[in-house]
ZAKOL-563248 format. One record per residue (C-alpha): x, y, z. Coordinates in steps of 0.05 Angstrom, whole numbers, plus 32768, in hexadecimal, padded with zeros to 4 digits. Layout:
<nuro><u>X</u><v>Y</v><w>Z</w></nuro>
...
//
This chain:
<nuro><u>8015</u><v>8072</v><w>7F49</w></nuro>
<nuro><u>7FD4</u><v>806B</v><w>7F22</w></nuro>
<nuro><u>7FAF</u><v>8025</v><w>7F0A</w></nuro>
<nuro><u>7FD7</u><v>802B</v><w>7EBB</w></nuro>
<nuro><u>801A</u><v>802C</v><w>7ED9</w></nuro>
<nuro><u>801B</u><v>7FF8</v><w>7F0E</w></nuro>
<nuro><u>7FF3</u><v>7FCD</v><w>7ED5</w></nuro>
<nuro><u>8034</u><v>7FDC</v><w>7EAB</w></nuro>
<nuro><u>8064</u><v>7FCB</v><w>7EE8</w></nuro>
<nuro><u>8041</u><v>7F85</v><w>7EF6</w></nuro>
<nuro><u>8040</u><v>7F77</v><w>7EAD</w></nuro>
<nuro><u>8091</u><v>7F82</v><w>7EA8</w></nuro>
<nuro><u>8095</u><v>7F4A</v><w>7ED8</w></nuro>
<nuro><u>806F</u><v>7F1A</v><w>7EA0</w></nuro>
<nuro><u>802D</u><v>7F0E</v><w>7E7F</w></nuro>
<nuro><u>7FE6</u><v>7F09</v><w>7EA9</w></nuro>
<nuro><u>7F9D</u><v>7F11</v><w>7EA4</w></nuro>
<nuro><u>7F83</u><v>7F41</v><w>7EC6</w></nuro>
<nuro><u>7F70</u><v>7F14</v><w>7F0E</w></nuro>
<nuro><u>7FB6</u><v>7F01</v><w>7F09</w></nuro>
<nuro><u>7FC4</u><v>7F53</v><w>7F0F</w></nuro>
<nuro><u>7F93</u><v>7F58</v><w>7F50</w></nuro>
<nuro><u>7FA9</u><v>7F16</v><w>7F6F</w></nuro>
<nuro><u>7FF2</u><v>7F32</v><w>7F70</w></nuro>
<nuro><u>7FD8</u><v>7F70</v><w>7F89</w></nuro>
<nuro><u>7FAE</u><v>7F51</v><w>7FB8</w></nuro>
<nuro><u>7FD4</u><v>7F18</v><w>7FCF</w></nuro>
<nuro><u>801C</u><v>7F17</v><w>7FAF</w></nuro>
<nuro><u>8062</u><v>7F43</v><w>7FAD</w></nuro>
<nuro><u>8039</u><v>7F7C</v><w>7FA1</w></nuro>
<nuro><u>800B</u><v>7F77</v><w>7FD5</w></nuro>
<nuro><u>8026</u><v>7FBF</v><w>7FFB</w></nuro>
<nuro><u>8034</u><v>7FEB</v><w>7FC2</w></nuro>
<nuro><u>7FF4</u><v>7FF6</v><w>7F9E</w></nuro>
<nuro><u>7FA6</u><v>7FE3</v><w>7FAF</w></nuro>
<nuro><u>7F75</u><v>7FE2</v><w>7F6B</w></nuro>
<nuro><u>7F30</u><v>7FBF</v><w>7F5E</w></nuro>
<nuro><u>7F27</u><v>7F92</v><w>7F21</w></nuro>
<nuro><u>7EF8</u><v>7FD0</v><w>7F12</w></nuro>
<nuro><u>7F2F</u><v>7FFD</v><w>7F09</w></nuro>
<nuro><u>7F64</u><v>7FBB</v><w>7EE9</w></nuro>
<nuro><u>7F3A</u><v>7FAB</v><w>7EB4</w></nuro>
<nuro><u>7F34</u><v>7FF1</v><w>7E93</w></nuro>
<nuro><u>7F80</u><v>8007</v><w>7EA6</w></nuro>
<nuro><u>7F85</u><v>7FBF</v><w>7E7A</w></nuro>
<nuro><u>7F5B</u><v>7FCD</v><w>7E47</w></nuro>
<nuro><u>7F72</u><v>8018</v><w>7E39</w></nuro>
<nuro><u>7FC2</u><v>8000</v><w>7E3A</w></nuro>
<nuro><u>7FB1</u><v>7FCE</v><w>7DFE</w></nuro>
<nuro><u>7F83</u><v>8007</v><w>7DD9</w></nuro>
<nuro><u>7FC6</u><v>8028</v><w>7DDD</w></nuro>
<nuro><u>7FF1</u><v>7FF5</v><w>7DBF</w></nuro>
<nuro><u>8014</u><v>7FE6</v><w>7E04</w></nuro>
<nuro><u>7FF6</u><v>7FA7</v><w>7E1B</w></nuro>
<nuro><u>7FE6</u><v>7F6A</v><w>7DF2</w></nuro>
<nuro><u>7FAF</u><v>7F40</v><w>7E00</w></nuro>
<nuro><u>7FAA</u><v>7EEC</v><w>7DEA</w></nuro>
<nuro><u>7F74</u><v>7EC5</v><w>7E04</w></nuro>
<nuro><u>7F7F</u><v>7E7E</v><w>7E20</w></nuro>
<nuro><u>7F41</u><v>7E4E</v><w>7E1D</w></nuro>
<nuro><u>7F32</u><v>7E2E</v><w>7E5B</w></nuro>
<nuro><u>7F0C</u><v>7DED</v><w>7E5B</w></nuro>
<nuro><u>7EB5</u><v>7E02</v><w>7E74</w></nuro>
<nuro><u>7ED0</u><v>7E4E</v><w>7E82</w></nuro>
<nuro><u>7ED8</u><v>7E88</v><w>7E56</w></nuro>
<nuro><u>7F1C</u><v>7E8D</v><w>7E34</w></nuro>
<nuro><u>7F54</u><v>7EAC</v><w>7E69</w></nuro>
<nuro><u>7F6B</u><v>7EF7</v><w>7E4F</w></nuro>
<nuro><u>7FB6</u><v>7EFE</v><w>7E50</w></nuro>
<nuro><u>7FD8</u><v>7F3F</v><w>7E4C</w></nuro>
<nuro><u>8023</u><v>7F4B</v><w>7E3B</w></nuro>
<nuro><u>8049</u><v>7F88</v><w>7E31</w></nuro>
<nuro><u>8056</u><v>7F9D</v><w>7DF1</w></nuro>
<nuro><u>809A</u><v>7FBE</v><w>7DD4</w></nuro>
<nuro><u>807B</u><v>8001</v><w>7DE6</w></nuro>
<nuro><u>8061</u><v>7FE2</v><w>7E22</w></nuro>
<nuro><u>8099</u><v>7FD2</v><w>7E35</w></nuro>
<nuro><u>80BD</u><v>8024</v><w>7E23</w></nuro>
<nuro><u>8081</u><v>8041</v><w>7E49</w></nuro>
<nuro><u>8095</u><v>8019</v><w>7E8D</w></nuro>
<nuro><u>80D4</u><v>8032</v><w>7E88</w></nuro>
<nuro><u>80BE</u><v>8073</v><w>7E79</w></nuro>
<nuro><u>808F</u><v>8073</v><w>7EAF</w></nuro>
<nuro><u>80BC</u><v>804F</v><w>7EEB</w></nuro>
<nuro><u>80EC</u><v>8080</v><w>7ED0</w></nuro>
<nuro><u>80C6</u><v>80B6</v><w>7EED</w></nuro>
<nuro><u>80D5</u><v>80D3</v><w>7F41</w></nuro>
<nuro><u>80A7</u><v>80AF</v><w>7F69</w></nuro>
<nuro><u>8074</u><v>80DB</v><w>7F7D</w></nuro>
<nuro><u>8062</u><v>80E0</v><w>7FD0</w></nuro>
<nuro><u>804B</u><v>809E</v><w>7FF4</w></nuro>
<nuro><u>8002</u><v>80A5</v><w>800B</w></nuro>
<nuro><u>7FFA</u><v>808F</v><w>8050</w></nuro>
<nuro><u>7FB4</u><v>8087</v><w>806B</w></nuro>
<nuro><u>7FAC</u><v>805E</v><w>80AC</w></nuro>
<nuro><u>7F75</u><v>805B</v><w>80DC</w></nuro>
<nuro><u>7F99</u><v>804F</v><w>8112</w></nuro>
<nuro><u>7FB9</u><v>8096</v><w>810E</w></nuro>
<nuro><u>7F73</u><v>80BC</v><w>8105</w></nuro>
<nuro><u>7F5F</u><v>8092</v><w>8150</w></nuro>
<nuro><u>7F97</u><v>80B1</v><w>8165</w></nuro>
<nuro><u>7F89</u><v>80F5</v><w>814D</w></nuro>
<nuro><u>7F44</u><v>80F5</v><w>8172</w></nuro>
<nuro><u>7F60</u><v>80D5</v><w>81B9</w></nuro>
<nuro><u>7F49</u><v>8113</v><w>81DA</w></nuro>
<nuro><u>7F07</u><v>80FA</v><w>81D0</w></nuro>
<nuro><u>7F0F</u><v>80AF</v><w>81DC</w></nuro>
<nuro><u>7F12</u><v>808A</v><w>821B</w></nuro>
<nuro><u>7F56</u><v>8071</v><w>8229</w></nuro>
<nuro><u>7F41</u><v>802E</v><w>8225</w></nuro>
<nuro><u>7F2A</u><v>803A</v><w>81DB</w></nuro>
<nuro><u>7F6E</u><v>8053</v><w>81D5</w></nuro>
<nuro><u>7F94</u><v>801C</v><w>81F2</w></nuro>
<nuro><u>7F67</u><v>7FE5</v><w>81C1</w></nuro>
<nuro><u>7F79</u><v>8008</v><w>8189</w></nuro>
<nuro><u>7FC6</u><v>800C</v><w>819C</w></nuro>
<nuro><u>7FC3</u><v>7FC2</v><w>81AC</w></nuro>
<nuro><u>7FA1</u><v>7FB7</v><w>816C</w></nuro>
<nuro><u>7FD4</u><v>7FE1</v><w>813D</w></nuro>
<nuro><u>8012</u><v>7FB8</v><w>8167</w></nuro>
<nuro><u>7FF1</u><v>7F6F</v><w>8155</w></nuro>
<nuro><u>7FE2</u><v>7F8D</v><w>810B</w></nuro>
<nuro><u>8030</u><v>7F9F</v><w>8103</w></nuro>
<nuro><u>8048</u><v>7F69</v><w>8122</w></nuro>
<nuro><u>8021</u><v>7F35</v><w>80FB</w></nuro>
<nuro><u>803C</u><v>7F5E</v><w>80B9</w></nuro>
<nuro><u>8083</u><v>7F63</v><w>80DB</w></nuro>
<nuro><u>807E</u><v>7F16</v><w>80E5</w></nuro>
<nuro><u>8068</u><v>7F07</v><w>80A5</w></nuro>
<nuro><u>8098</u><v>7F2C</v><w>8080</w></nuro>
<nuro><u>80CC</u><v>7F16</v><w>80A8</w></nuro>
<nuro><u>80B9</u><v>7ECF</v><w>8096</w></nuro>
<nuro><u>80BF</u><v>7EDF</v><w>8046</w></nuro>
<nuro><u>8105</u><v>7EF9</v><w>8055</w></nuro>
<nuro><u>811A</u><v>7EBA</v><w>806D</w></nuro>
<nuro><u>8100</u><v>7E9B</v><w>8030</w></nuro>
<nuro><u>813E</u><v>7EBE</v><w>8010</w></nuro>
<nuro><u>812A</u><v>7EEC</v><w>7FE6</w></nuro>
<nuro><u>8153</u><v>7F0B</v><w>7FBC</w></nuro>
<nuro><u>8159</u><v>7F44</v><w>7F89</w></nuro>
<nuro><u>811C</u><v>7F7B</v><w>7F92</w></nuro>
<nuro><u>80F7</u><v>7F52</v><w>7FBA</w></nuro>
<nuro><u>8124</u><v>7F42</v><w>7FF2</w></nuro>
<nuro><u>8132</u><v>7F8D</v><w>7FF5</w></nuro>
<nuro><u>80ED</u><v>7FA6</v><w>7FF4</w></nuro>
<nuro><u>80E3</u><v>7F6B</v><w>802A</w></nuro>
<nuro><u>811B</u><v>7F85</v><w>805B</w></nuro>
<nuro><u>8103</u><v>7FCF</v><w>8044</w></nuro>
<nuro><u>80BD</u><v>7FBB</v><w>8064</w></nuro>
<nuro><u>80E1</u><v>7F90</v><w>809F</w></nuro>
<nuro><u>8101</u><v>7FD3</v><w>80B3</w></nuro>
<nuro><u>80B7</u><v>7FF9</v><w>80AB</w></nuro>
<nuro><u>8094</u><v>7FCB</v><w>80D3</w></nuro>
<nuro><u>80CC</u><v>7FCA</v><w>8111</w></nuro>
<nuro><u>80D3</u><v>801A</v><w>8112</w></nuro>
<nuro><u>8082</u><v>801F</v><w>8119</w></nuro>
<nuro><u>807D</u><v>7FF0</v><w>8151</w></nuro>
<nuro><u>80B9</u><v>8002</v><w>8174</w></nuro>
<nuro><u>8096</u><v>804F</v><w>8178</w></nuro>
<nuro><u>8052</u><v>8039</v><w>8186</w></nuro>
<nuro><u>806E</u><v>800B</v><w>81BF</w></nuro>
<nuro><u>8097</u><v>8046</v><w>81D8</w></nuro>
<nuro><u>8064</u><v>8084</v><w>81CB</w></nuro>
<nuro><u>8023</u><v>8054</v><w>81E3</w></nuro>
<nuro><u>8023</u><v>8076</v><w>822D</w></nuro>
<nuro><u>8021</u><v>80C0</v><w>820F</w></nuro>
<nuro><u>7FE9</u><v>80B1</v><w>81E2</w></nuro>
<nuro><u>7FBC</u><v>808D</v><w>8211</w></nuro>
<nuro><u>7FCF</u><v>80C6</v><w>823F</w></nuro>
<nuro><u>7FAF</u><v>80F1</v><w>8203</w></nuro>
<nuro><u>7F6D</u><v>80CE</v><w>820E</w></nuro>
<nuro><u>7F2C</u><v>80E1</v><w>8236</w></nuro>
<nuro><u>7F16</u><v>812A</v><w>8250</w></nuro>
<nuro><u>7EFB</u><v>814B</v><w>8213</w></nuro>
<nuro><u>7EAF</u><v>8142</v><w>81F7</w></nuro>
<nuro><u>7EAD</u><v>8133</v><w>81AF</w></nuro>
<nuro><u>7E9A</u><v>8173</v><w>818A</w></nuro>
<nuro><u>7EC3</u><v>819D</v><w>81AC</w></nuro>
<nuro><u>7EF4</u><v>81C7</v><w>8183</w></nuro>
<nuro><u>7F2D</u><v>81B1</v><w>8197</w></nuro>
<nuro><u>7F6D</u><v>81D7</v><w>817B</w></nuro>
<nuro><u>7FA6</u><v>81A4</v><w>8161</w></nuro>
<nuro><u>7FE2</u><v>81C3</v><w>8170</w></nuro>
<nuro><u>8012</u><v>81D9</v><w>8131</w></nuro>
<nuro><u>804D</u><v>81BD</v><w>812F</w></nuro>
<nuro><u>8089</u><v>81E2</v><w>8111</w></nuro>
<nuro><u>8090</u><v>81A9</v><w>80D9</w></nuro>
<nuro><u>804A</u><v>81AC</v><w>80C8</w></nuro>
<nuro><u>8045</u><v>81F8</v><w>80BF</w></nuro>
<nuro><u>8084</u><v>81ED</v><w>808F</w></nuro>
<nuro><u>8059</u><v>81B9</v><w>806B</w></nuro>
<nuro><u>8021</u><v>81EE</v><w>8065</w></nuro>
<nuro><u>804C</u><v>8228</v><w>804F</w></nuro>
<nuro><u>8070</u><v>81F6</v><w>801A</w></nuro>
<nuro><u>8023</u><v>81DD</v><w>8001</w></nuro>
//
């Protein structure tokens, strides 16, 4: 989902300057959905109310410049429906821990084992703090996206705690810059054929 449409999506939920944006991006309910830099905010911002979308008021603030609000507009408002309307595309999932384990074979197993650890503590702080907002009661979206990530969060540690032993097993034995052939699987030569 680009920078314009999440800008649209946090502005449905009220009116905010453009920090407000990053700090709920950053910090807030939307904290796993989307990551943005006020470099990228503040011309998504700026674009959406050269296009009649957004509004923009300034507040004065007492020995600071004046705070920018935006607010959806009436057309604002048709092109967040228009664009939530839309399939979601693909989640993009990028994790570090994953491209460790794609190189074990040329890792000591202890390297292996730290990272494993580290990836478990990781999810479990996450699991522990999301659990901890769903006991706060959430309701509506929130509470679902909440339980939604609950149920993430157990079903990654649960096969990292049971798969640990064949992936350290993975590690040691082969000098890095060795071609090393990964192994196909049949799912990811259906991925290929389908790309």
């Amino acid at each position: 989902m680009n920078v314009r449409t999440v800008c649209l999506a946090l502005l449905a939920h009220g009116e905010a300057s453009g920090y407000d944006l990053k700090t709920r991006w950053t910090d807030g309910p939307f904290l796993h959905f989307v990551d943005a830099s006020f470099g990228s905010i503040y011309p998504a911002l700026a674009k959406l109310q050269a296009e009649g979308l957004v509004s923009l008021r300034e507040e004065s603030q007492p020995g600071k410049p004046p705070r920018k609000v935006y607010a959806l507009t009436e057309t604002g408002k048709a092109a967040f429906i228009e664009a939530m309307s839309q399939p979601p595309g693909e989640d993009i999932f990028r994790s570090s821990f994953a491209m460790i384990a794609l190189c074990a074979p040329f890792l000591d197993r202890e390297v292996i084992a730290r990272a494993v650890d580290t990836r478990l503590a990781q999810q479990k702080a996450e699991l522990a703090e999301l659990e901890q907002a769903l006991q706060a009661k959430c309701g509506g979206p929130i509470g679902w996206l909440l339980d939604w990530g609950v149920t993430h969060f157990k079903n990654d540690i649960a096969h990292v705690e049971a798969t640990r032993k064949a992936l350290e097993d993975m590690a040691g034995g082969t000098e890095p810059g060795t071609e090393v052939a990964l192994p196909v699987c049949a799912c990811q030569a259906e991925m290929t054929e389908q790309a």
